[in-house]
Structure formats: structure tokens, C-alpha cells
C-alpha positions in Angstrom: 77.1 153.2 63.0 79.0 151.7 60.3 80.8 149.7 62.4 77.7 148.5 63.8 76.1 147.5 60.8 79.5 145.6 59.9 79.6 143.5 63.2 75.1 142.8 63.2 76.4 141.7 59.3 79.0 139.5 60.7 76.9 138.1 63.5 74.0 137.5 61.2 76.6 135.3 58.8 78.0 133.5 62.0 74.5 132.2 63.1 73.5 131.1 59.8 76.9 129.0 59.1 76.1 127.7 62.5 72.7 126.6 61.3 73.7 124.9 58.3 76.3 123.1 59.8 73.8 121.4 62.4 71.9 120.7 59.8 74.6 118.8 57.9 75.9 117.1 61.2 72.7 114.7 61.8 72.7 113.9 57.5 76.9 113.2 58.3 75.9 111.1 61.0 73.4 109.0 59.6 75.6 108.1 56.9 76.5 104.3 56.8 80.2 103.4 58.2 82.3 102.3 55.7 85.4 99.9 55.8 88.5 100.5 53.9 88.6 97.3 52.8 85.2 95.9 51.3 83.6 92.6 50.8 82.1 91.6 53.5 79.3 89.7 51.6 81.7 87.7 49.9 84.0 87.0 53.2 81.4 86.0 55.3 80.2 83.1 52.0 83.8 82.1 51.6 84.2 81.8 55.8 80.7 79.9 55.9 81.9 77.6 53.4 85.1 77.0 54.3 83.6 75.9 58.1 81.3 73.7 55.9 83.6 71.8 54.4 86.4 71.3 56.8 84.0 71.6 60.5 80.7 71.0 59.7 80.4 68.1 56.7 83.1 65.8 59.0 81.0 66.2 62.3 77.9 65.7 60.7 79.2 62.2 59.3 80.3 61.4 62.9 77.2 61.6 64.1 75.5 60.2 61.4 77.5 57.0 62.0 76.6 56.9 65.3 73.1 56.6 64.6 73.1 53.5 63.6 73.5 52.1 66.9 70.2 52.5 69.3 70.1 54.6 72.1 70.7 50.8 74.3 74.0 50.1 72.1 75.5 53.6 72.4 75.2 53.4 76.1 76.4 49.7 76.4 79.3 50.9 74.0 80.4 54.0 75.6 80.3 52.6 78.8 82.2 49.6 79.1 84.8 49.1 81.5 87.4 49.7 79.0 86.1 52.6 78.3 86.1 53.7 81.0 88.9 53.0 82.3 90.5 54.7 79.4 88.1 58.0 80.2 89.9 57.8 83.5 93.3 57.9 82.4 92.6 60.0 79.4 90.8 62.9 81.2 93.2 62.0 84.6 96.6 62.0 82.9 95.1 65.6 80.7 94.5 67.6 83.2 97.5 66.7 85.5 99.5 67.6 82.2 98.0 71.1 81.8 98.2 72.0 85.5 102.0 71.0 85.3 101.8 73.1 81.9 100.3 75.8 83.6 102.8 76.4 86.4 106.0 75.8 84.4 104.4 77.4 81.0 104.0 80.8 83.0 107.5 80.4 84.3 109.0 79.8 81.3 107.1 83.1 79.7 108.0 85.3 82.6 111.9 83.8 82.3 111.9 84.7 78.3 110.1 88.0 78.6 111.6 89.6 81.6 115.5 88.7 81.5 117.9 88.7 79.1 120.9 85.8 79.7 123.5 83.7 77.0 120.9 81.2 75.5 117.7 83.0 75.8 117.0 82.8 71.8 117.9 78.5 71.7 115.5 78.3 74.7 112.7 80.4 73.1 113.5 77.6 70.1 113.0 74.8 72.0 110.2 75.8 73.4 108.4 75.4 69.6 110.0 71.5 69.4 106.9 69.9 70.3 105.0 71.8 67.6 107.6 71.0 64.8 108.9 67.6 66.4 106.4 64.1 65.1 104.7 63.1 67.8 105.7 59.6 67.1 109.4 60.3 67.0 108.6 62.2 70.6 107.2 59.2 71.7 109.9 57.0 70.9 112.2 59.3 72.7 110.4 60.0 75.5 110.2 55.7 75.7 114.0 55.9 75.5 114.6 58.1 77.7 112.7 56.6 80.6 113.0 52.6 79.8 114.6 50.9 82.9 117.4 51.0 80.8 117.3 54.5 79.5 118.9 57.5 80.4 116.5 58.9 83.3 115.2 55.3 83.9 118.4 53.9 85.0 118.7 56.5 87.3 114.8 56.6 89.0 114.0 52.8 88.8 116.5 52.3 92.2 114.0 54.8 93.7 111.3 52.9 93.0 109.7 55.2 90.0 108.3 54.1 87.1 107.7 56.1 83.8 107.5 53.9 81.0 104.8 51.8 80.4 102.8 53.5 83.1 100.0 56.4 83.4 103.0 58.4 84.8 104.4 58.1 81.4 101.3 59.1 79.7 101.2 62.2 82.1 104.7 62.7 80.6 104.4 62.8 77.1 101.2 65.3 77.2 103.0 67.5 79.2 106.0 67.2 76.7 103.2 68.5 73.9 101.3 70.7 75.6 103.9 73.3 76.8 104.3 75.5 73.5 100.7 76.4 74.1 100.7 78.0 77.6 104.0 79.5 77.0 103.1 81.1 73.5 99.7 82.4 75.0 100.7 84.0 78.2 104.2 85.4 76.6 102.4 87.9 74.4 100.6 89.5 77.7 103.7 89.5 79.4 105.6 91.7 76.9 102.5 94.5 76.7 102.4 94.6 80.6 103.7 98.1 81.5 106.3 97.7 84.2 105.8 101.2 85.8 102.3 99.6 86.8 104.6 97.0 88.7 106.8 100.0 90.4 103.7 101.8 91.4 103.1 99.1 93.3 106.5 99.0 95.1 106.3 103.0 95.9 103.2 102.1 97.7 104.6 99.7 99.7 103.7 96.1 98.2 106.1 93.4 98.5 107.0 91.4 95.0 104.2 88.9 96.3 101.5 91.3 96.5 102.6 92.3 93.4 102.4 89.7 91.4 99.1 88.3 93.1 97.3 92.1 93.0 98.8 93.8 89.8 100.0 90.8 87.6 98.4 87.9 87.6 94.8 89.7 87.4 96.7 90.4 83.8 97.5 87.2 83.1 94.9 84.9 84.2 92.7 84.8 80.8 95.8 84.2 78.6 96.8 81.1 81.3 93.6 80.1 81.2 93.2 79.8 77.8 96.6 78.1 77.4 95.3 75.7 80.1 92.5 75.3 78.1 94.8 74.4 74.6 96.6 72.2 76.3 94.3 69.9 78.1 92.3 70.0 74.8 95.4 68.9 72.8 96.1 66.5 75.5 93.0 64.6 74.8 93.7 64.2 71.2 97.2 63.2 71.4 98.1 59.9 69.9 101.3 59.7 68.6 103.7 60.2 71.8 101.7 57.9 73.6 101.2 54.8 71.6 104.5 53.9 72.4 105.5 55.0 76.1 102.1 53.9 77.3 102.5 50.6 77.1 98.8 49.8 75.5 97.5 48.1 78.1 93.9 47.8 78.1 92.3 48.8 81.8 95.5 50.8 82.9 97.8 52.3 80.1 95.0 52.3 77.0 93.9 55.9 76.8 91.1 56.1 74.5 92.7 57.7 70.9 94.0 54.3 71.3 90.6 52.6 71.4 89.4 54.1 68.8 92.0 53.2 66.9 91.9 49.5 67.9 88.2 49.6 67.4 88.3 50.3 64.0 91.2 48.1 62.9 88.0 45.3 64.7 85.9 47.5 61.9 83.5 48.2 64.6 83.0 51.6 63.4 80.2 52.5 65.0 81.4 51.9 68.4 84.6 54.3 67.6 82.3 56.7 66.1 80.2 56.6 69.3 83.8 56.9 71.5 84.5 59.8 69.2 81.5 61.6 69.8 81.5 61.4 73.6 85.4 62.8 73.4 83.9 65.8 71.3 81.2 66.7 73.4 83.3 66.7 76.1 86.4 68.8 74.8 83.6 70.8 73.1 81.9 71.7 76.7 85.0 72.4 78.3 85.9 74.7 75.7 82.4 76.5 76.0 83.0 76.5 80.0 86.4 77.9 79.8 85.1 80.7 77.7 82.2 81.9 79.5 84.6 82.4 82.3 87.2 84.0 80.5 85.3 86.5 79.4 83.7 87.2 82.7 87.4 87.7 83.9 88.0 89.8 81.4 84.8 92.1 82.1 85.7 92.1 85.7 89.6 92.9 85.2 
């Protein structure tokens, strides 16, 4: 009987701990999260203000300048034939740059992440050049380089090709600057692949091209395509390495950084600012693109 009594006294504690710790559970719950570092208030002001000053105060005088002009003058501005044709050549010679960028960018990662050879660490250097190199000193190698006396021009001017001084140039120098970006975007992914994912694959029965098209590249497709994405952005900006191997010939090697530039040295500021302003909503657009289908990639991978 004792015993009994001991275990109905045991049972009876038991039910009430139970009781009082489900009523404490929902109170835990409903408790606010808290961060181990705080501030957030005083974050998000600085953040907001930072943006303000170096994004948002800069824009807003762009377009500010540019209405000055009437809706009829922005058109007739923006539209000329040299504009134009330096749209063409600007937009053309970008994007051939980042495909090249993309192919040989993803080649290069896979090379530095997945062997191991005498030189790996200068290569994985140079790779960074056109980040640390002055675009204007890349330009007037690149010009050297491929003169019809240069080094490469001597050799490709008795078959008949041209680099300097033509779009083909252009196309050259953005690709020369917009490398770093693929490779330093897709290397990352690379290196936190797991390769027994890869042998998986094999003990099933895929060949290395199945492989690669089934198990890897799903993987690495939103990293490439947001290194495509850098690089035919920072194609459309560039400036410096161009000025000098394009030749700066209006309606065929005159890309339009280069009008801009020439426009305001005419101190038609206005009609820069309005070039400037169809550049940025157009890099701006395909940045917005670019990420809406990224992250459906990366919901469906």
C-alpha cells in the first residue's frame, strides 16, 4: 500500500511538472528573437544614408539634368545616328565579351579549383590583373599588342584580321576586363560542390557529359549567370581600355562612354546626361531581368 501511495505521489508530481512546463512553452515562444549583435535601428539609418548619399543624391541630379530638355529634344538627342550607332557597338561588342567571358571564365574556375599543377597560384594572380591593372595602361597595351606592327598584329594582319582600331578590338579589351568577374563568381561554387555527388553519378552509369550537364552545371548556372551579368554590366561602363584601341571613330569605333565624354567637353550637358540616363536604365533592367531569373533557378535547383 505504501508503495502505492509513493508511486500515485510520484505520478501526481510528474503530471503537474508536465503542466507547468506547457504552460511556460507558449510564454517561451512568444518571446521576441533576439540577435547577438544589436542595432538594427541604427544600421538600417546609417545603410539608408549611406545609399543617399553615394546612389541616390547622384541619380537624382542625372535626371534632374535631363529635364531640361523636352520630351522632343531627349528623343532627337538619344536617337541620333551616332547614337546609335554607338548603342550598337556598345551593347554588340558587351555582350559578345561576356559570352566569351562566360565560356573561358567557367574554364578557368574549373582549371583552378579542380587540379593542382606548377603555376596554379601565378595563374590564380593573373587572373585579378584587370581588377588591379588602370584601365588606360590596359588599353595602351592591348593597342600595342595588336597594332599592325605589334606583337599579335604582325602576325594576324597577313591573314587578313584586324584588331586595332576596329569593333574587334573593342570586343577585345572588354573581354580583357571582364574575366575576374566570372571567374571569381563561379570559383567559389565550384570549391563547395561535393565530388561524391559527381561519383554517384558515374556508379549509375553517366558518362562525364551527363555529368556535367545533369549534376554540375544545374550548380553552377546562377553563379555564371551572375558573372555574365557583372561582366556585360562592367562592359558597358568601360572607358579607359577602349579610348585608345578603338580608334574613336564616330559611326563605327565610338562606343558611347566615349560620347558622353565628347559631349560634354561641347558642354552639351544635357544631351550626355540624357545618353547617361538611357545607358542606366538599360544596365539597370538587365540587372532586374537577370535577377528574377536567377532566383527562379535557384527555387527550381
Amino acid at each position: 500500500m505504501r508503495v502505492s501511495a509513493v508511486h500515485a505521489e510520484r505520478s501526481a508530481e510528474g503530471a503537474e511538472s508536465k503542466r507547468a512546463s506547457a504552460a511556460a512553452a507558449p510564454a517561451f515562444r512568444q518571446q521576441p528573437r533576439r540577435f547577438v549583435l544589436p542595432g538594427f535601428k541604427l544600421s538600417l539609418v546609417i545603410t539608408g544614408v549611406a545609399l543617399a548619399l553615394v546612389v541616390v543624391l547622384p541619380l537624382t541630379g542625372l535626371f534632374a539634368k535631363t529635364l531640361t530638355l523636352s520630351p522632343a529634344e531627349f528623343w532627337a538627342s538619344v536617337t541620333e545616328p551616332r547614337a546609335l550607332a554607338a548603342y550598337r557597338l556598345s551593347f554588340g561588342a558587351s555582350l559578345a565579351a561576356a559570352l566569351v567571358n562566360a565560356v573561358f571564365g567557367l574554364l578557368v574556375a574549373w582549371v583552378l579549383v579542380r587540379y593542382r599543377f606548377p603555376g596554379r597560384s601565378l595563374i590564380d594572380a593573373l587572373v585579378d590583373l584587370p581588377f588591379a591593372l588602370p584601365t588606360a595602361v590596359a588599353g595602351l597595351t592591348l593597342t600595342a599588342l595588336y597594332a599592325k606592327n605589334g606583337v599579335f598584329g604582325r602576325l594576324l594582319e597577313p591573314l587578313g584580321v584586324q584588331i586595332a582600331f576596329t569593333s574587334l578590338g573593342v570586343a577585345v579589351a572588354l573581354t580583357f576586363v571582364g574575366l575576374p568577374f566570372v571567374v571569381r563568381t563561379v570559383q567559389p561554387v565550384l570549391e563547395q560542390l561535393d565530388p561524391s555527388v559527381e561519383e554517384a553519378a558515374a556508379v549509375l552509369g553517366a558518362t562525364r557529359a551527363q555529368t556535367f550537364r545533369r549534376v554540375i552545371f544545374p550548380a553552377l548556372f546562377p553563379a555564371l549567370l551572375t558573372g555574365f551579368t557583372l561582366a556585360f554590366a562592367r562592359a558597358l561602363g568601360e572607358y579607359g581600355s577602349i579610348v585608345f584601341i578603338s580608334g574613336n571613330m564616330p559611326g563605327k569605333t565610338e562606343i558611347v562612354p566615349l560620347l558622353i565624354v565628347t559631349r560634354l567637353e561641347q558642354y552639351d550637358y544635357a544631351g550626355a546626361t540624357a545618353l547617361a540616363v538611357v545607358m542606366l536604365a538599360a544596365s539597370f533592367s538587365l540587372l532586374l531581368v537577370v535577377n528574377v531569373l536567377q532566383r527562379k533557378t535557384l527555387v527550381r535547383t
